[in-house]
DOZAPA-68217 format. One record per residue (C-alpha): x, y, z; residue in three letters. Coordinates in Angstrom, 3 decimals, always signed. Layout:
<recs>
xx: X | yy: Y | zz: Z | zaza: ALA
...
</recs>
This chain:
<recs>
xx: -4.741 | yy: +1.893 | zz: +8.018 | zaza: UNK
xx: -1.959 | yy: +1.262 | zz: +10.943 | zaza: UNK
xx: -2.260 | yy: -2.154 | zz: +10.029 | zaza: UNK
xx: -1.697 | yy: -1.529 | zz: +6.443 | zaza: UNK
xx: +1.331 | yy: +0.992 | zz: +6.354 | zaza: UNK
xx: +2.921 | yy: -1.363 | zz: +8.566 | zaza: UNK
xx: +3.091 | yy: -4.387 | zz: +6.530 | zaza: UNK
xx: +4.409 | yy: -1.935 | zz: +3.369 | zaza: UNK
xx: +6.553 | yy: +0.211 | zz: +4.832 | zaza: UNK
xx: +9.683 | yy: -1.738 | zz: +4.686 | zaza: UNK
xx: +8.969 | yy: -3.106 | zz: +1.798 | zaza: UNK
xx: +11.368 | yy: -2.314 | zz: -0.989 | zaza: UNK
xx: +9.503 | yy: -0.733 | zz: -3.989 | zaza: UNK
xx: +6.224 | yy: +1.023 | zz: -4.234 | zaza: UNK
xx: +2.534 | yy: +0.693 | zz: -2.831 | zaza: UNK
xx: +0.073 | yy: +1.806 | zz: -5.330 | zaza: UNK
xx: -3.373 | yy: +2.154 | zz: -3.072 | zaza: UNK
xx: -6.748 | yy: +2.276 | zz: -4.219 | zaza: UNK
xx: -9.481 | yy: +4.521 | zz: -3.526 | zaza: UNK
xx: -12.495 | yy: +5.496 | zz: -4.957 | zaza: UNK
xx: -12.898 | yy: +9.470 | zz: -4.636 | zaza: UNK
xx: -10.526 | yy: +12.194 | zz: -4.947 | zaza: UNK
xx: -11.624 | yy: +13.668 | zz: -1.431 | zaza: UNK
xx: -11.114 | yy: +10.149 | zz: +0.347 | zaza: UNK
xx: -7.859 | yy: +10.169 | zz: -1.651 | zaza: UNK
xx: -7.299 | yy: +13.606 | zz: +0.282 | zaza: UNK
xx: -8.162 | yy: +12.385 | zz: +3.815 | zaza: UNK
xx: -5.843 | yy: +8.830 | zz: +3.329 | zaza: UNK
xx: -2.954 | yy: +10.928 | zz: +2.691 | zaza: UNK
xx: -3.654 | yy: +13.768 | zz: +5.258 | zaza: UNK
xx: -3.991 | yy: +10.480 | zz: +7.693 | zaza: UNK
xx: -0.768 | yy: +8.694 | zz: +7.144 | zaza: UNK
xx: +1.314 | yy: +12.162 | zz: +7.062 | zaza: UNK
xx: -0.299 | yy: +12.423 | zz: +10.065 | zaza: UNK
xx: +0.479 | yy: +9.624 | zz: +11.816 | zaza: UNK
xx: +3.802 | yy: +8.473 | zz: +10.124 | zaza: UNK
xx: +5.313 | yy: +11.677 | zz: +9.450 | zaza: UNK
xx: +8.269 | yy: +9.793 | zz: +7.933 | zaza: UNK
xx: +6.087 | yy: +9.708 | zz: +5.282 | zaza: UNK
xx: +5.076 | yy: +13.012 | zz: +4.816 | zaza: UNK
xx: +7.647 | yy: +13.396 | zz: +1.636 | zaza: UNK
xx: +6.739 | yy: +9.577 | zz: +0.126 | zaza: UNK
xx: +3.298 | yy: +9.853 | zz: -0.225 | zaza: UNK
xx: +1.880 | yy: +10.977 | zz: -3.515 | zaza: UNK
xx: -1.316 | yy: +11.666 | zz: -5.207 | zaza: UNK
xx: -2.031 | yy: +10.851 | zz: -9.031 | zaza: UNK
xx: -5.180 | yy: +11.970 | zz: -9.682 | zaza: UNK
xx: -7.176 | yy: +14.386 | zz: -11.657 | zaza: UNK
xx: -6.726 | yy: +16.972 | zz: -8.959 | zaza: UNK
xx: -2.919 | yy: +16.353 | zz: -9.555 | zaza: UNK
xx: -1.727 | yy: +19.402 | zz: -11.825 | zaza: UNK
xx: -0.090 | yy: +17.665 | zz: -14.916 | zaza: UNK
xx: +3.620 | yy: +19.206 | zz: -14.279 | zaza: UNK
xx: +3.672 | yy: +17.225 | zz: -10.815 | zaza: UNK
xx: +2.092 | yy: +13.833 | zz: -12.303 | zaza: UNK
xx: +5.091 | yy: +11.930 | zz: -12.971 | zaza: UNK
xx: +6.984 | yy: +13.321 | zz: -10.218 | zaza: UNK
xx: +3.980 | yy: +11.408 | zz: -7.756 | zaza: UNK
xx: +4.643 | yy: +8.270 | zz: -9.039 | zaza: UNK
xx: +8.330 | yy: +8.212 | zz: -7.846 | zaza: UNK
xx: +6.468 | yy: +8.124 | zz: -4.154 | zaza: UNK
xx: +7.102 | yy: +5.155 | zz: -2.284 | zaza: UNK
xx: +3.032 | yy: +5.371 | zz: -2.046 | zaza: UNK
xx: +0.888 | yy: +6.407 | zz: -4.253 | zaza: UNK
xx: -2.750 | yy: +7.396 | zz: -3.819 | zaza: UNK
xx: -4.794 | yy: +6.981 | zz: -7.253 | zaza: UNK
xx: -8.109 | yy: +5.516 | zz: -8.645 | zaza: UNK
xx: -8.591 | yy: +3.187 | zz: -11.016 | zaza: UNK
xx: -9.492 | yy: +5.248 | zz: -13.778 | zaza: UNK
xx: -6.514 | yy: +7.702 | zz: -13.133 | zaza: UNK
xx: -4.007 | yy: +5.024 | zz: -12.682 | zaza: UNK
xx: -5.439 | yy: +2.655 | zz: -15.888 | zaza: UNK
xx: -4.436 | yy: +2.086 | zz: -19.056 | zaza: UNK
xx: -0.938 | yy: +2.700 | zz: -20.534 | zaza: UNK
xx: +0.308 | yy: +3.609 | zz: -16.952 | zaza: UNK
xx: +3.348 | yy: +2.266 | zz: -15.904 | zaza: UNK
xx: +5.144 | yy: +2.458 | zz: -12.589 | zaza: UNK
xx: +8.410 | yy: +1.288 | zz: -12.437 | zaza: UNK
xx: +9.626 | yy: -0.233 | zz: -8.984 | zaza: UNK
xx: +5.774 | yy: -1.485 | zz: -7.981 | zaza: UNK
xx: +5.702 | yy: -4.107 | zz: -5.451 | zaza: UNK
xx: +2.717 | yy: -3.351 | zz: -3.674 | zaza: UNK
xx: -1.149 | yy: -2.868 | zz: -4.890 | zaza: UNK
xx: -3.865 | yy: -2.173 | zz: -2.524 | zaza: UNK
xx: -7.279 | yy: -1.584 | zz: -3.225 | zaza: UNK
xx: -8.569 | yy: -0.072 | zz: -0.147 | zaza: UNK
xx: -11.600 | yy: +2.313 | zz: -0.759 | zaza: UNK
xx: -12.732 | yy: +1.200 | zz: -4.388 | zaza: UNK
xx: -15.396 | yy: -1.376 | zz: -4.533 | zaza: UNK
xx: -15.793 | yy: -2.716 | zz: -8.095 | zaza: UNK
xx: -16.797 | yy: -5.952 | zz: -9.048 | zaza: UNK
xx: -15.315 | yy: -5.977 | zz: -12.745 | zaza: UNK
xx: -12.575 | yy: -9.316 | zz: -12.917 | zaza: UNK
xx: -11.862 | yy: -7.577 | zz: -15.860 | zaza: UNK
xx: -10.544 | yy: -5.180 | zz: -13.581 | zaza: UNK
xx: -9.036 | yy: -6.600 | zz: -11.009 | zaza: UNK
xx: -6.708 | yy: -8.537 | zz: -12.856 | zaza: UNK
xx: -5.793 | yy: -5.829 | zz: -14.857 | zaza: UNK
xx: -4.739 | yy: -3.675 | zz: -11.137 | zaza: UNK
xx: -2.722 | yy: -7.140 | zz: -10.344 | zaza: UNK
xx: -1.254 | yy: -6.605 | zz: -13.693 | zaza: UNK
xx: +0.541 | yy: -3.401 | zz: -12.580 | zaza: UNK
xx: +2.670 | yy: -5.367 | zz: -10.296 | zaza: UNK
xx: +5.327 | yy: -6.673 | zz: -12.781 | zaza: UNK
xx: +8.123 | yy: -7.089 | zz: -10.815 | zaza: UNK
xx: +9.184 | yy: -10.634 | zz: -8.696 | zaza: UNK
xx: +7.791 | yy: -10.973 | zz: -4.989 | zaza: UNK
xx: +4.591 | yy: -9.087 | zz: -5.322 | zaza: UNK
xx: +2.205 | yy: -8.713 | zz: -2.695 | zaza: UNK
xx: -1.824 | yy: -7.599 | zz: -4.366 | zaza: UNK
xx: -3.989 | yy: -6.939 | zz: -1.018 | zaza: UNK
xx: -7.854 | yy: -6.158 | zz: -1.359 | zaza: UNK
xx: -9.545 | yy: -4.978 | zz: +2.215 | zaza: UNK
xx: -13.050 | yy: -6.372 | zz: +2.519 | zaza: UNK
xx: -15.163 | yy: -5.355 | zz: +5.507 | zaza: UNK
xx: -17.637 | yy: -8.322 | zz: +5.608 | zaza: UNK
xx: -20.473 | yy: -5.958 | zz: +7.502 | zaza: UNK
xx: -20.662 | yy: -3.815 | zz: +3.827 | zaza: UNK
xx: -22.585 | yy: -6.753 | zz: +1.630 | zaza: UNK
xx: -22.321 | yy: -5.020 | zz: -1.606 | zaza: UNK
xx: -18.150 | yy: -4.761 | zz: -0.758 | zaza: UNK
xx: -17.992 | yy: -8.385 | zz: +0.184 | zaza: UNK
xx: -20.251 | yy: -9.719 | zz: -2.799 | zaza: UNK
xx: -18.155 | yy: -7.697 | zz: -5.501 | zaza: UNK
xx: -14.957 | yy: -9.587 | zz: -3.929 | zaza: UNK
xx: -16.286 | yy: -12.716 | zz: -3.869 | zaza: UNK
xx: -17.267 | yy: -12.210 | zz: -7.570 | zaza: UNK
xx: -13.532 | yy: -11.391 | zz: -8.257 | zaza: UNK
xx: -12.060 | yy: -13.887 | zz: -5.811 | zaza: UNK
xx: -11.738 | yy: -16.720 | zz: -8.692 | zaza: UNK
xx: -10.461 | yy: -14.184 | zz: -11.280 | zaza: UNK
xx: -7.459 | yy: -13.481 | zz: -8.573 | zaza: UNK
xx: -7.023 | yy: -16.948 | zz: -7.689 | zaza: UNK
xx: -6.353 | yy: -17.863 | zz: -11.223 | zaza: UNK
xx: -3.971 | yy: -14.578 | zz: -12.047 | zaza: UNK
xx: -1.995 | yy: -14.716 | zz: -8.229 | zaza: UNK
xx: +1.155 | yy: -17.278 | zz: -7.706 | zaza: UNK
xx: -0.995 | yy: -18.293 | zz: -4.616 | zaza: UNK
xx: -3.609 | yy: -16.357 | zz: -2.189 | zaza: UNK
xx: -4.372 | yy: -16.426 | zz: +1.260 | zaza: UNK
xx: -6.747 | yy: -14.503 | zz: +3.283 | zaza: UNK
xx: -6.277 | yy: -12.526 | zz: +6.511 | zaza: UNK
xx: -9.347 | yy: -12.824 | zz: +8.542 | zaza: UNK
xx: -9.993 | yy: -10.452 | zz: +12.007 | zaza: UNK
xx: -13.112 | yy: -9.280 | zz: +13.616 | zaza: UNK
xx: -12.889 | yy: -5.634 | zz: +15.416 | zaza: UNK
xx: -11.578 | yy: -6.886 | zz: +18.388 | zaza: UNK
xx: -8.782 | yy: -9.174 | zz: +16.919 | zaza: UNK
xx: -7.511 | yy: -6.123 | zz: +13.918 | zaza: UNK
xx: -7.739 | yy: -3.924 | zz: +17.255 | zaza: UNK
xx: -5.264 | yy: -6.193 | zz: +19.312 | zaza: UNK
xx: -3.262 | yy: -6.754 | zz: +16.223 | zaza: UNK
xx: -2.548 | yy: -2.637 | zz: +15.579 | zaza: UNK
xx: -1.959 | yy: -2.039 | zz: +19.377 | zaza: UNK
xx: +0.874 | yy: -4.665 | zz: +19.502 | zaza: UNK
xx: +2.382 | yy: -3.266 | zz: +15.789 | zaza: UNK
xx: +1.726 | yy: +1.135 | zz: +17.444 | zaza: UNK
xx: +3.332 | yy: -0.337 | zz: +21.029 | zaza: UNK
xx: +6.166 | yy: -2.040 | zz: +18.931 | zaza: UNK
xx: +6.539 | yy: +0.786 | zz: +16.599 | zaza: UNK
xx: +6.432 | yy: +3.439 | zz: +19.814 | zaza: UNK
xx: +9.651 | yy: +1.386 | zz: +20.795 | zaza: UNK
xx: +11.696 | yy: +1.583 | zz: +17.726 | zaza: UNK
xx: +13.296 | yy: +4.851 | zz: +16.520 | zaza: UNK
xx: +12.531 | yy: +5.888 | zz: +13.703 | zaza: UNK
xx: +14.143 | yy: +4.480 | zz: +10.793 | zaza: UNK
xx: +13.597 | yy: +8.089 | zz: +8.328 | zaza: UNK
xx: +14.414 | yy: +10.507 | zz: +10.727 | zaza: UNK
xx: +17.740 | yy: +9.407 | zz: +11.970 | zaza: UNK
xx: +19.068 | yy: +9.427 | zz: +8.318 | zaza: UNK
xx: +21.855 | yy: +11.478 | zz: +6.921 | zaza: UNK
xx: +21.962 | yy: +13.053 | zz: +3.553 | zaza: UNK
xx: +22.851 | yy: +10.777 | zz: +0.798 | zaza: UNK
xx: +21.597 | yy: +7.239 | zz: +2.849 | zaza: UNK
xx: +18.273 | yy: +5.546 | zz: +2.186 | zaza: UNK
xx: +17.137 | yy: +2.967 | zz: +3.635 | zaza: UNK
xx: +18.456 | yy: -0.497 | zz: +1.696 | zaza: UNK
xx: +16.137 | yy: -2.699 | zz: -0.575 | zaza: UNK
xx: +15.890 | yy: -5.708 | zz: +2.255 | zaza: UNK
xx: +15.524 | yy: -6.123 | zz: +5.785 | zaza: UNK
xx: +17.324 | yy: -8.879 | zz: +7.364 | zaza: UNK
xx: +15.736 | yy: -11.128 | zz: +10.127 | zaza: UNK
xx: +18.273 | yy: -11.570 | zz: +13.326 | zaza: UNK
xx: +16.075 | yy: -13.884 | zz: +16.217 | zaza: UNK
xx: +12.835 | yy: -12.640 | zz: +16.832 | zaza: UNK
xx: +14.038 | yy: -8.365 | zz: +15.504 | zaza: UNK
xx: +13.946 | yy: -7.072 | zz: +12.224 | zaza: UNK
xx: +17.049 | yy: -4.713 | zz: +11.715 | zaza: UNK
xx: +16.989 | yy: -1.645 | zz: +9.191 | zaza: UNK
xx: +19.787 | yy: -1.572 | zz: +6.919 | zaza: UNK
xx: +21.271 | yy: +1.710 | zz: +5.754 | zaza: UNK
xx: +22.716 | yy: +2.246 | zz: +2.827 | zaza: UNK
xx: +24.992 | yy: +4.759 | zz: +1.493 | zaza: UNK
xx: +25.059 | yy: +6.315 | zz: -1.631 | zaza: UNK
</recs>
């Protein structure tokens, strides 16, 4: 998950994240509030257990939590950059190219996790893999064994334990700007006013 909420938290737009149960749904979000609590107010839910009043209100999050069949058909979320299927293995292409097809806006990013050592997981992505390679502008895949994805999150939690936080330094009426601007080797946050 470190590994994840780095690469979309500076990301302008929304991350729309996949996961199969309501209670894993519960745990995801109690984990990332958790650990980034600069999150704590982004982070929403849109699921059955979501009462009804608070359902469009979740999917103004900057990440939203939601199943397949919660977040199908006729659901639109404006501002969606990012879609993540994390915890849902299906093997419908039908499917998967209709949770790429949520991500309507230009400079999308559509990232499925596959952990190799759960067969069933790894055949229902290969069985998708051509339906996504037909529907994406191009795809690539990110491959790491334990050791490697271990290495990788130390370096990002070691870099991140180094930076102040971007959130929690910011007045009322800034947010953080749409882009991030590459200067050398550092990313620099740009804040905004409004």
């Amino acid at each position: 998950m470190h590994y994840l909420i780095n690469k979309i938290m500076y990301i302008s737009g929304k991350t729309l994240i996949y996961i199969g149960t309501n209670s894993a749904i519960t745990f995801v979000k109690d984990w990332i509030t958790e650990n980034y609590p600069e999150l704590r107010t982004k982070v929403g839910v849109f699921t059955s257990i979501t009462p009804p009043e608070e359902k469009r209100e979740q999917l103004d999050k900057k990440i939203i939590l939601s199943t397949t069949k919660s977040c199908g058909a006729a659901i639109d979320i404006y501002g969606l950059k990012v879609g993540i299927i994390l915890d849902e293995p299906f093997k419908s292409e039908i499917l998967a190219v209709q949770a790429m097809g949520r991500l309507r806006a230009e400079d999308t990013r559509f990232i499925e996790c596959v952990d190799k050592g759960f067969r069933p997981c790894f055949a229902y992505y290969q069985h998708k893999r051509e339906a996504i390679e037909k529907h994406a502008r191009s795809m690539h895949e990110v491959r790491m064994n334990s050791y490697e994805l271990r290495e990788t999150v130390g370096r990002m939690l070691e870099e991140r334990s180094k930076r102040k936080n971007p959130f929690m330094y910011l007045n009322p009426g800034e947010r953080i700007a749409p882009f991030m601007r590459e200067e050398g080797a550092k990313w620099t946050d740009c804040i905004v006013k409004e």
